[in-house]
FISE-206564 format. One record per residue (C-alpha): residue number from 1; x, y, z. Coordinates in steps of 0.001 Angstrom, whole numbers, plus 500000, padded with zeros to 6 digits. Each point is the difference from the previous one (the first is absolute). Layout:
N
BADREN num     c1     c2     c3
BADREN NUM      X      Y      Z
...
//
This chain:
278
BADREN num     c1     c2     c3
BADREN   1 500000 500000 500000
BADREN   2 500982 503618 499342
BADREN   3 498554 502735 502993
BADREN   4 497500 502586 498590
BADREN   5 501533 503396 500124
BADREN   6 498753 503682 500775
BADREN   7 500855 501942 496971
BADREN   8 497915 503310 500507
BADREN   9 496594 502228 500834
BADREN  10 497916 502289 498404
BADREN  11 499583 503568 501143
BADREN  12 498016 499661 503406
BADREN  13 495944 501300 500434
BADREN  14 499049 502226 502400
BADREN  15 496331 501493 499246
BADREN  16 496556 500171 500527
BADREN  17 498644 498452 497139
BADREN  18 497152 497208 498931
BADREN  19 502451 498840 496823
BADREN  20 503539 499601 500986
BADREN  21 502551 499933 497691
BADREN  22 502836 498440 500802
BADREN  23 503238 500729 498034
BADREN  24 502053 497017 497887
BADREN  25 503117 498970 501562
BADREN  26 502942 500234 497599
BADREN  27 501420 496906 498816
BADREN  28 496574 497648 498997
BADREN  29 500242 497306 497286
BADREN  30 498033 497256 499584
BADREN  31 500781 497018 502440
BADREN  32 500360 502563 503317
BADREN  33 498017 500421 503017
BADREN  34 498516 503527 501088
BADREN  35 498278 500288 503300
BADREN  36 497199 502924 500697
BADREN  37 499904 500665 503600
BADREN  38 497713 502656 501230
BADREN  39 498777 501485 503598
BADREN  40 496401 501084 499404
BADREN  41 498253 502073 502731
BADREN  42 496491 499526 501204
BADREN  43 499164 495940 500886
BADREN  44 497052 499955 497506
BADREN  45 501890 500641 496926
BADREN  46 500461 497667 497638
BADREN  47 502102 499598 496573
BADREN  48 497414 499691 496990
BADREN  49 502108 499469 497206
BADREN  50 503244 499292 499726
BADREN  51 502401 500550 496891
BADREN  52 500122 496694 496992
BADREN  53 501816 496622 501442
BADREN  54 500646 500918 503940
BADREN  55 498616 497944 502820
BADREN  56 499838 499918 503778
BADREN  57 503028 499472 501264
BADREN  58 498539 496910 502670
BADREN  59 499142 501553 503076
BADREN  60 499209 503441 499029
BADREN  61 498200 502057 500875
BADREN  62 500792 500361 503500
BADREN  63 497444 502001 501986
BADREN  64 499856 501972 503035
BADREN  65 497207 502486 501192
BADREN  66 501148 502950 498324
BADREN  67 502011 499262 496952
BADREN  68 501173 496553 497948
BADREN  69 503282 498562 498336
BADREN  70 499256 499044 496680
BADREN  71 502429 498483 497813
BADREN  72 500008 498372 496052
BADREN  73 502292 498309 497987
BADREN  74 500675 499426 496148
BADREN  75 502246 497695 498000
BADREN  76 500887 502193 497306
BADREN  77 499557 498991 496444
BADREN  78 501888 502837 498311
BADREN  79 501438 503791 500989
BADREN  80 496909 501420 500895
BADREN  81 500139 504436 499975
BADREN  82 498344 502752 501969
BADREN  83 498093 499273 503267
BADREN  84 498179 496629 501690
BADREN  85 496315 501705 500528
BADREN  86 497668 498816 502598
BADREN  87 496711 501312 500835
BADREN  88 498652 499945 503524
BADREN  89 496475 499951 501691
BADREN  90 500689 503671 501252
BADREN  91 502046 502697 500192
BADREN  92 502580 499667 502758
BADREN  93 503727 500747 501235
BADREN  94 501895 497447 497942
BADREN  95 503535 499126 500573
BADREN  96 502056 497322 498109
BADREN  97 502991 498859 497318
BADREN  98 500023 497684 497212
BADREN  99 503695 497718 500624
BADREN 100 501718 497581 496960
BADREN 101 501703 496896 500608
BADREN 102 501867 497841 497517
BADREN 103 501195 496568 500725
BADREN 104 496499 498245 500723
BADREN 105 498437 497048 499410
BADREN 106 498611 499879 496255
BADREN 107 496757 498417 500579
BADREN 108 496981 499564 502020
BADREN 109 499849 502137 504083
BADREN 110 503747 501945 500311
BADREN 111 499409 499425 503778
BADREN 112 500240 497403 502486
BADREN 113 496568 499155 501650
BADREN 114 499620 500616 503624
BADREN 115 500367 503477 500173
BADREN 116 499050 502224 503235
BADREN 117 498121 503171 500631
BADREN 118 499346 501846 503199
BADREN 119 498060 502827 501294
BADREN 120 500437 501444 503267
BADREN 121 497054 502684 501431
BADREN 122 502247 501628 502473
BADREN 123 501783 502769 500085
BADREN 124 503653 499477 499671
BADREN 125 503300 500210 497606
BADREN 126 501262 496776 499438
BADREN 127 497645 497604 497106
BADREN 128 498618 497368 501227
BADREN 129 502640 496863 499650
BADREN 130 499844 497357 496744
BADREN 131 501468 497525 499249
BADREN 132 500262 497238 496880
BADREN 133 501073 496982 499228
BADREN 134 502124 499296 496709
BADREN 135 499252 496667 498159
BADREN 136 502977 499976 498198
BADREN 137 503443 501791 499348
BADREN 138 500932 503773 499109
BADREN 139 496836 501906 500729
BADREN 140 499784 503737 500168
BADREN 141 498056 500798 503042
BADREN 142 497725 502928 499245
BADREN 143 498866 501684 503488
BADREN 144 497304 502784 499872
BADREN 145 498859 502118 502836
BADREN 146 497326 503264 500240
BADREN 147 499550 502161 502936
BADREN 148 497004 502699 499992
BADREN 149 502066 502905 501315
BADREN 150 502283 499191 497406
BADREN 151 504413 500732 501093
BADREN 152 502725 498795 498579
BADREN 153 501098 496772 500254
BADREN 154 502622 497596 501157
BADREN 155 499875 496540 498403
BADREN 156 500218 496322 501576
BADREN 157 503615 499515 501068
BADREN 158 502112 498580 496965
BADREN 159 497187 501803 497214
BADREN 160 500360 502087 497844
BADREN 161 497251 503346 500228
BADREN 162 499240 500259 496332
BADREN 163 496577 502310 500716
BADREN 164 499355 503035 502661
BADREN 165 497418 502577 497521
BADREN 166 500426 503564 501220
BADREN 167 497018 499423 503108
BADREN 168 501626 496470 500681
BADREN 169 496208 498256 499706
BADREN 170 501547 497123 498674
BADREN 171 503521 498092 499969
BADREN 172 501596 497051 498029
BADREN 173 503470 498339 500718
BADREN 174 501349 496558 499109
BADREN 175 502305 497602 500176
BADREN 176 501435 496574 498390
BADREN 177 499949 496951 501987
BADREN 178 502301 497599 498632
BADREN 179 498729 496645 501912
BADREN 180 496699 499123 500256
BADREN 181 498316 500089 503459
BADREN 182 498391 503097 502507
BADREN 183 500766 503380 499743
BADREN 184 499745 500747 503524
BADREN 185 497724 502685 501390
BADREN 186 500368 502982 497336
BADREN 187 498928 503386 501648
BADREN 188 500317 503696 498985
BADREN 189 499903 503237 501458
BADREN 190 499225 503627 499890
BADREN 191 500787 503575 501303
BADREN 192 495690 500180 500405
BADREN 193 497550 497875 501844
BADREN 194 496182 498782 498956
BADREN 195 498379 497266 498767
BADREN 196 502355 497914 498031
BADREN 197 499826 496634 497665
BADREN 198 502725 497610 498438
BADREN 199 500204 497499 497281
BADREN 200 503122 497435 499059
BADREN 201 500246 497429 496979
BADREN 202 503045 498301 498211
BADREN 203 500616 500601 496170
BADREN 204 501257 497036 497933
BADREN 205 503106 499930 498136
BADREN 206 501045 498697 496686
BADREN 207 500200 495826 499647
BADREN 208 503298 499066 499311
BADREN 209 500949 497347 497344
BADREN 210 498626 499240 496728
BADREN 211 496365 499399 499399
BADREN 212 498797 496857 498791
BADREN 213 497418 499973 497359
BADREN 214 499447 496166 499572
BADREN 215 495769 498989 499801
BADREN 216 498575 499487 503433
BADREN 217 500054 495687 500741
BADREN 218 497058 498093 499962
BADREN 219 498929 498538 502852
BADREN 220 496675 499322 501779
BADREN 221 497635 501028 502079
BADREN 222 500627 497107 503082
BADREN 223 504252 500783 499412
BADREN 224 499434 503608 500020
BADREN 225 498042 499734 503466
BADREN 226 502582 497120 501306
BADREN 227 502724 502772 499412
BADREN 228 498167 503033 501683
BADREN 229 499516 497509 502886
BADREN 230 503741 499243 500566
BADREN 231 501131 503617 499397
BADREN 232 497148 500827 502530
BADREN 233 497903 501833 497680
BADREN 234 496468 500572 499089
BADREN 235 497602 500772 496851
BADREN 236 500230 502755 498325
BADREN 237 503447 500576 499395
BADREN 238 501557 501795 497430
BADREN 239 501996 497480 499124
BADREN 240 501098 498656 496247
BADREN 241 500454 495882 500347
BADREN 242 503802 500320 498775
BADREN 243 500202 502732 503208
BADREN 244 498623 497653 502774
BADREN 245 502070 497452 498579
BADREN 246 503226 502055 500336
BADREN 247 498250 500720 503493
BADREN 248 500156 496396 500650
BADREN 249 503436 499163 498765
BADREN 250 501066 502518 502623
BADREN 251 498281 497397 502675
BADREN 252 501675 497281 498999
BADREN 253 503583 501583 499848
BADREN 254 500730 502063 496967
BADREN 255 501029 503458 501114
BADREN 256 500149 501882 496890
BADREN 257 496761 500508 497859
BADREN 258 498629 502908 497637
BADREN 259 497214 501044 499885
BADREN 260 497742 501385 497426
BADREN 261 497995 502758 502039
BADREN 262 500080 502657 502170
BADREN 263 496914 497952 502048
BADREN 264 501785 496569 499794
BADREN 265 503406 501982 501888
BADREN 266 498224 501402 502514
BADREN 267 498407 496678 501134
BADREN 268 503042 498248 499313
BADREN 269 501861 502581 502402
BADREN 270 497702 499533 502756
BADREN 271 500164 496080 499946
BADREN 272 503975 500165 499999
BADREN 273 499868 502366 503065
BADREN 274 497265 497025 501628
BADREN 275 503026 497423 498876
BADREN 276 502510 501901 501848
BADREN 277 498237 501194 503252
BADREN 278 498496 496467 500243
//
């Protein structure tokens, strides 16, 4: 595997407005990863519409009473120009950046599941803590944090700050984690204190190796379930028959295997980490 990398932002928002428009970081071509991440005031709002090909980053939004952490992702297909629009329920105090990455996975979710969110009612400086689990090697941590009074911001030891807007609604920092397993409890803080809410995922590198592109095996329906049973599996799984095979191999002894998707790797990473902690 290769790490996903940081490679830049777009000019931050920092308006009132019911259609923010949120600047193009320099740098996109087709195969990258930009990330929208937004404070929006008020804890009714809601996003409406959001620009061609983005999706909710899992586990956003995160709410509290007064305001929410939204946050959308896009796998992009080409250098896109000008500004990622979104249009929102009402006109509120919006905060946010748009952030590129290069080095992810090519296929399928860029992040590992099991991420964490947060939201803490009280009135205090420091986020409310997160923390992830990695499924597999060289993930970039991606740690978010919002704080109604807004400040400016100190990051998780060992991360990297890589958004404070002008008010400080909002903050993003990360971090590659070369072995897979916990981050630890990831906290921020800030010069202010209010009502504040936090959100943590893991974004998938690269595969390593050369891709096989040999026909999926044939096999049937009672072997396919025999093999989910010994790997400890269950229907449905998005698994090809050549990948639970390779999945299988691995049981029986054979430590190096490719294989063909981005889906196949991840469950594949998660049964070696059973093998080894068993």
């Amino acid at each position: 595997m290769a790490a996903p990398a940081w490679e830049s932002k777009g000019a931050d928002v920092s308006d009132t407005t019911g259609a923010p428009a949120f600047p193009i970081p320099v740098g996109v071509a087709s195969g990258k990863i930009v990330v929208a991440s937004m404070f929006i005031n008020g804890g009714a709002t809601t996003v409406d519409v959001i620009p061609s090909g983005f999706a909710a980053v899992p586990g956003s939004p995160v709410s509290a009473s007064n305001h929410k952490l939204f946050k959308y992702w896009k796998r992009l297909s080409g250098a896109d120009v000008g500004t990622y629009d979104f249009t929102l329920s009402a006109s509120v105090f919006v905060e946010g950046a748009v952030e590129l990455y290069n080095t992810c996975v090519a296929s399928g979710s860029p992040f590992d599941t099991g991420e964490d969110s947060a939201v803490d009612e009280a009135f205090a400086s420091v986020s409310p803590p997160v923390d992830v689990t990695t499924l597999g090697a060289d993930r970039l941590i991606l740690h978010s944090a919002t704080c109604w009074s807004g400040g400016s911001w100190t990051p998780p030891a060992g991360y990297t700050k890589r958004v404070n807007p002008s008010v400080g609604l909002v903050t993003t920092s990360d971090k590659s984690q070369a072995v897979a397993g916990n981050t630890g409890s990831l906290t921020a803080t800030t010069t202010t204190s209010d009502r504040r809410v936090a959100h943590a995922i893991a974004l998938i590198g690269t595969s390593g190796g050369a891709s096989m592109t040999s026909p999926d095996i044939s096999i049937d329906d009672e072997a396919r379930k025999n093999m989910l049973t010994e790997l400890g599996l269950v229907e449905p799984q998005n698994l090809s028959n050549t990948d639970l095979m390779r999945m299988v191999m691995v049981d029986v002894g054979q430590t190096t295997v490719t294989v063909t998707s981005a889906s196949a790797a991840t469950h594949l990473e998660r049964y070696l980490m059973q093998l080894r902690n068993a």
